[in-house]
Every structure is written in structure tokens, then in C-alpha cells.
N, C-alpha and C positions, 0 to 999 in steps of 0.2 A: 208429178205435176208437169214433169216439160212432154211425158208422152203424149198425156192428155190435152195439153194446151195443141202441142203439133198436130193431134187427128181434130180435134176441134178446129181449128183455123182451117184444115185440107176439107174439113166436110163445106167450111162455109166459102169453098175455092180455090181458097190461099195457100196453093201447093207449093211455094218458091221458099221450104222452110229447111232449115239446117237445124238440127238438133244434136247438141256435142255435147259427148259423155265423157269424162277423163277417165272411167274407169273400164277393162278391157268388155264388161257387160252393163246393160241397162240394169237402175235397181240394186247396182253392190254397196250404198251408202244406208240411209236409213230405211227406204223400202223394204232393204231385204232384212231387216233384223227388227222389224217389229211385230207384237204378237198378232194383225194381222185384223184386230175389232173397229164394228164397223156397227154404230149406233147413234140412237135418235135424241136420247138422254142428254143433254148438255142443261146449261143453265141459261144460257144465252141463246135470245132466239134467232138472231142471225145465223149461230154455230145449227140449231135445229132445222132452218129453214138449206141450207146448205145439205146436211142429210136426210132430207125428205128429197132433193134430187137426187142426190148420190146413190141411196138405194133404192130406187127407183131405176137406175139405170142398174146396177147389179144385178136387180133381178132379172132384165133383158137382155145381158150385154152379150149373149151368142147371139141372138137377135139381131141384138143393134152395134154392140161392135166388130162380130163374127168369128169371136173368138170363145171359146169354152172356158168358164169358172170355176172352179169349187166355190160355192156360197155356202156355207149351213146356218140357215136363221133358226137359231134354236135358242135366241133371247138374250138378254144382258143383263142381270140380277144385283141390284146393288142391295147393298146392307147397308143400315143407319144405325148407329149406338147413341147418338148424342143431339139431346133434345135439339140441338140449336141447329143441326142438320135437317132432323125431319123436320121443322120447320118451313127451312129453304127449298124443300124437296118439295114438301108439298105446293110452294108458288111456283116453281120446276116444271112439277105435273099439270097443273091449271094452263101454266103455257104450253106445254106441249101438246094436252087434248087440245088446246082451241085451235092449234096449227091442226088438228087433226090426224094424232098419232095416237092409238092405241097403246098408251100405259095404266099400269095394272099396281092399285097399292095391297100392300100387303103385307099382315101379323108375319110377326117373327116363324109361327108352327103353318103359314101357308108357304114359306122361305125354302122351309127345312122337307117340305113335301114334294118340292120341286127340283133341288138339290141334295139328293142321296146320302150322306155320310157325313155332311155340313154341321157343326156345331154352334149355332147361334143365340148361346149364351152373349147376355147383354145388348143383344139386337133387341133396335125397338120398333123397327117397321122396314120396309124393304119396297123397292117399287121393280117391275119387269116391262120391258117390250118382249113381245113376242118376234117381231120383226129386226129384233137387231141379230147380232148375229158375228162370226166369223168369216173372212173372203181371203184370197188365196193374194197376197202382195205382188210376187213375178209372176202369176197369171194375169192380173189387169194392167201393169205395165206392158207387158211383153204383148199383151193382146190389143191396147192403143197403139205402142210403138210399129206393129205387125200393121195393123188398119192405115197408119199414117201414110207407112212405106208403101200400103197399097194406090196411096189416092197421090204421091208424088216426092211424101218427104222424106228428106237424105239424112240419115242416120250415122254421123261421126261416133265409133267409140276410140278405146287411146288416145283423146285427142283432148288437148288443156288448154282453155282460156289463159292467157297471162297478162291480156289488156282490152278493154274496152273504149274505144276508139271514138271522137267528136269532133267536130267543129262545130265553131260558131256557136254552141250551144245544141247543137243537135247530134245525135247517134252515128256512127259512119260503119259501124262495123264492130270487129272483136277479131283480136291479134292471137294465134293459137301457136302450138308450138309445131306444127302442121302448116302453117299459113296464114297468108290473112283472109277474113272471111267477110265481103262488102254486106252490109243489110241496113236499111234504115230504123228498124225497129230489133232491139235486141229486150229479150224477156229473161228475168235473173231466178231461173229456178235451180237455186243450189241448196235448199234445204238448209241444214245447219251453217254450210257454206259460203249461204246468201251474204252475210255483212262483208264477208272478205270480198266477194266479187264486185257490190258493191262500192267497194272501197277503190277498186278499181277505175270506176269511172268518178270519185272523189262525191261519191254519196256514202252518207252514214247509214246503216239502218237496224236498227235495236236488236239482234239476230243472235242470241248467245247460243252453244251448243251445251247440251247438259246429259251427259252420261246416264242411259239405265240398264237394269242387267236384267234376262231372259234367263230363266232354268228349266229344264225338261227332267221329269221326272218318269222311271222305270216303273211299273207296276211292281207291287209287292209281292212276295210268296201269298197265291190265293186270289188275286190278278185284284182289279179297281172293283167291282159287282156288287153293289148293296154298300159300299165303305166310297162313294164319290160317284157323280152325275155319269151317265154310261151317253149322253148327248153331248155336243160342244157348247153347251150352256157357259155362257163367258159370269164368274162368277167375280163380284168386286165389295172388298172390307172397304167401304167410303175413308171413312177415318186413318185407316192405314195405309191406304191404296193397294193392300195387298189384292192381288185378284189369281184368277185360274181359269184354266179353261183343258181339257179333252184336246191332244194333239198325236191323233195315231191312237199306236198304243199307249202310249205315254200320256203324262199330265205335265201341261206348260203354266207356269207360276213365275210370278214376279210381284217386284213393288219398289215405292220410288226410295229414295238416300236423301232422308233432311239435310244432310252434310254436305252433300254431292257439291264441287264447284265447277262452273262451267271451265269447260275446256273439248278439245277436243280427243284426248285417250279413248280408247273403246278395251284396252287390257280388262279382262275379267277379275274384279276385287274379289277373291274368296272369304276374308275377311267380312265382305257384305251378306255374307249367306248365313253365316251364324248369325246375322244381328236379325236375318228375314224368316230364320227356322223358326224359332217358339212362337210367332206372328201365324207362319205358313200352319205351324201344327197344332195351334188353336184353335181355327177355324175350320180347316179339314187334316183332320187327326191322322188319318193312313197316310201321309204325307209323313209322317215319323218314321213308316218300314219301310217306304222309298229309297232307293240310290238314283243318286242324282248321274242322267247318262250326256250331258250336253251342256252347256252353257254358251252366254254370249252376251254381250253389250251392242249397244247402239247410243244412239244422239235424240234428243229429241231436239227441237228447233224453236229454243223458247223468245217470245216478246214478252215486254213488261207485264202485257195487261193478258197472254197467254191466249191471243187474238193472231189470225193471220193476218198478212200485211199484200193484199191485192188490191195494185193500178196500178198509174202513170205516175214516174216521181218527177215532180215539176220542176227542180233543178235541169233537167237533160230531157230535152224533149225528144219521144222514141224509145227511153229506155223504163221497162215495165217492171215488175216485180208480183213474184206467185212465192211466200216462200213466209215461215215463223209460225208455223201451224200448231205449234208446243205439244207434240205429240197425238194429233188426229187428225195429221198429213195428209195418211191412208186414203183415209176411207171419204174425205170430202174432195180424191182427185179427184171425178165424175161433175163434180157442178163446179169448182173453182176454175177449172180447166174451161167450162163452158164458157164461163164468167170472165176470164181473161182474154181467150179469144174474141169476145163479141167487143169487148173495149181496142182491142188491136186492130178489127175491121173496122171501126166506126159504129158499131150498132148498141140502141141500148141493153143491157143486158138482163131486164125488169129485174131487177136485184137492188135493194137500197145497201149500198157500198160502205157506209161513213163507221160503221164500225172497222170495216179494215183498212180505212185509208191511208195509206202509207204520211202523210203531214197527221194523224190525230194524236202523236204522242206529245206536240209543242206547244198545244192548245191545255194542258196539264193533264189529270188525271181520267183514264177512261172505264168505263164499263167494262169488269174481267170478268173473263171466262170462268167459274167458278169449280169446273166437273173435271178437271185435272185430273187424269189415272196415270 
């Protein structure tokens, strides 16, 4: 989010930007440890309308940001078991086609035609985009932050915020451990991070971090061929949120922890992998003669209502917020980033906002994001 918002604002002039990373690389917090899906599928049409930019720019971004991607749009396949899903799915899809995305419904044996080795017993329908897809995470940071640097912005990493800085009610700056750094406008893209920094300038904002685990799986004696999708078809059990996807040689799998409580540990629970096996080997069975060659955890960046939280927070005038993406960060930097920038210059951003607005949690209950993987 902060590379993206940085080349954003440099394209629209505003090359006087400082963008500080505490970590010794861009992308070492949740960038780098997610599985990387990048789709149109949501429930919410703000969260849709967001990735119809987003990939849109991915598929140009040598183009247009000059930097080279791995994209593979080789689809996003959800699976339904439970009437009261497909249901939802199906008002899901009606919105989606009318934004004008190509999704595809479909019987459980067009699922299993599409998906090699897949066992979709108790599946009662399935929908696909062909246009979603997997993108490479440290190639589109690295490729914004690379473009920023080209049009003027200075790129701090080792370097940590420890205060965000005001008077009178307006922004002055942010206190590093490095220096102080003067700026009228300061933008809080910390990801899981965001409420702590927040708290810093004595803003609350609903920002809890919530643990998930990534596993890569070896091929088996007899390799993946005919026993699992030989594409990087990103494949998702709705009900369980188990999913998969082609990484390499490998197969990368995960799924969420009912249990899980926010914090912010990323130690990998072994314990959690017994509870994801008979899940994972249900639905794609070769997943049983697998050895598991990797692991890892990350954060996802949850709000209440599982909504990002982009604009101006009216307590402190100057200080912005890009950041509680609840897990599809990713792949909607390419239009948030736009969207934040055009509010930092003054300009409209033709984006109707009020779903993310950082005050709509006071107002009581909001419209959530329902497509949670």
C-alpha cells in the first residue's frame, strides 16, 4: 500500500515523499507471506469495483509501471456445499456480471473438469473467473517502490516511526529513530500495524492482526499429472476456506483457524496442520502422499466489518490512513493506492468512499465483506 500510494502521488507530481520501512526490505510484513490471489469475486461491490482496477493495472503494469510481473490468470474456483451459500453466490454473481466481470456458474462435474484430481463430493455448485488469478507480491511492490524512486521518492528502510507529530490539531511530521522527518501530510500504511501507529497520533482505528498459516507441498512419488490442476488455478472450499493453488513445483495450501486470536505471533502452529489435513485430503486427496517442504504464517489486517479503512481521519487534520484490508491487501494495492493519492492532492477520486470511511464504524453496524478466504 505505501509503495503504491508513493508512485501514485509522484505520477500526479508530488515527488516531495518519504516512504519509511522499519524493516531492512520493502514487503517483509504481510506482502511477503501471502498466498499472492488477486480476484474479482468478493461480495461487496465496492471490494469488486476496487479489483476491476486493480487488475487492470496488473495486466499492464510493465507498461504502465515499468517494471515486469509474473501474473498467471488461470482463474479462481470457488466451491459451495451449503444451500445458503449458493444462494448468496448467486446475488454475488448478478453483481458482479452487472459491474461487468465475466463469472462462470457451475455444477459440481464442470468443477471437477476444470480442477484435475479435486474431489467435490457434497459440492453443490461452484462459480469461476477466468481473469482472476495469481501475481507475484515482491514484484509489484518492488516494481511501484522502483517507479516511485524514479519520479523522486526517497525510500527509508531500517528506519521506525516512534511518533507522529501535531500541532494545533494538524500533522507536523513523524519522529523516527533516524530523525525527525517535517511533512504536512503523513499516510498510516502499517497494515496489521495501522492501530499501533495510529495510536500514536492518539487515533483509535478497529485494526486487529490475525494469524494464518501458508504450507507448500512437495509433489508426490509420480509427480501432481492427472491427481491436481497442472495450472495455478487458485482453488477455494467456501465453507472451510481451505484453498490451493500450483506454486512451482509444489502445491501451496492453506486455511483460516476458527480459534485463532488476534495478536500479532507469526510462529508457525504445527498443531494447526493436523486440524487442516483431513480438510486439505478431502478435497484434493494427493495431498495425503505429499511432504510438506515449507511453512509460514502472516497477519491478515482485520476490521470489524472485514472492509478497508481509506481517507482522512477527522480528528488530525493531514493524517491519512490506507490500511485493515482483512486479507485482500494484495491485490487491491493498484486502485487503493490511486484512491489515496487523489484525496492527498485534492482531487476527486470518482470512487464512492463511504464504505471505507475510516468514522463509519460509530454510525453502528456496516455492510461486510462476506468472501473472507
Amino acid at each position: 500500500m505505501g509503495a503504491s500510494v508513493a508512485w501514485h502521488l509522484a505520477r500526479l507530481g508530488i515527488t516531495r515523499v518519504v516512504l519509511v520501512e522499519r524493516e531492512p526490505v520493502l514487503g517483509a510484513g504481510s506482502t511477503g507471506r501471502n498466498a499472492g490471489g488477486v480476484r474479482h469475486q468478493f461480495s461487496h461491490e465496492a471490494n469488486v469495483r476496487l479489483s476491476i482496477e486493480s487488475i487492470r493495472l496488473f495486466e499492464q503494469f510493465a507498461d504502465v509501471v515499468g517494471a515486469p510481473l509474473d501474473f498467471w490468470q488461470a482463474g479462481y474456483l470457488f466451491l459451495l456445499a451449503e444451500a445458503s451459500n449458493v444462494g448468496a453466490f448467486r446475488g454475488h454473481v448478478e453483481m458482479q456480471r452487472r459491474l461487468g466481470v465475466d463469472v462462470v456458474w457451475l455444477e459440481p462435474r464442470d468443477a471437477a473438469r476444470l480442477a484435475p484430481g479435486l474431489d467435490v463430493t457434497g459440492v453443490r455448485a461452484a462459480t469461476f473467473c477466468a481473469r482472476d488469478g495469481i501475481a507475484d507480491p515482491s514484484g509489484v511492490t518492488h516494481g511501484f517502490a522502483s517507479a516511485a524512486r524514479g519520479l523522486g521518492v526517497e525510500i527509508l528502510r531500517k528506519t521506525e516511526v516512534t511518533r507522529i507529530a501535531s500541532e494545533r490539531g494538524r500533522v507536523t511530521g513523524v519522529e523516527t529513530d533516524q530523525g525527525f522527518i517535517a511533512a504536512p501530510v503523513v499516510v498510516n500504511a502499517a497494515g496489521p500495524w495501522a492501530g499501533q501507529v495510529g495510536a500514536m497520533a492518539g487515533v483509535t482505528l478497529p485494526v486487529s492482526p490475525l494469524r494464518r498459516h501458508i504450507f507448500i507441498a512437495a509433489p508426490p512419488d509420480g509427480g501432481w499429472a492427472g491427481r491436481a490442476p497442472d495450472s495455478r488455478l487458485m482453488v477455494i472450499d467456501f465453507e472451510t476456506t481451505f484453498y490451493f493453488h500450483r506454486e512451482g513445483v509444489g502445491m501451496l495450501f492453506g486455511m483460516g483457524e476458527k480459534e485463532e486470536q488476534a495478536g500479532f505471533d507469526t510462529t508457525v502452529q504445527w498443531d494447526f496442520l493436523e486440524r487442516l489435513t483431513p480438510v486439505a485430503t478431502t478435497r484434493l486427496p494427493v495431498l495425503a502422499d505429499a511432504a510438506i517442504t515449507q511453512a509460514w504464517a502472516g497477519l491478515y489486517e482485520m476490521t470489524p466489518d472485514a472492509m478497508p479503512i481509506i481517507g482522512a481521519v477527522p480528528e488530525l487534520e493531514g493524517l491519512f490512513v490506507i490500511a485493515g484490508f482483512s486479507g485482500h491487501g494484495f491485490q487491491h494495492s493498484p486502485a487503493a493506492g490511486r484512491i489515496l493519492a487523489d484525496l492527498v492532492a485534492g482531487r476527486d477520486p470518482a470512487f464512492d468512499l463511504t464504505p471505507f470511511s475510516p468514522t463509519r464504524f460509530a454510525a453502528g453496524p456496516t455492510a461486510a465483506e462476506a468472501n473472507v478466504i
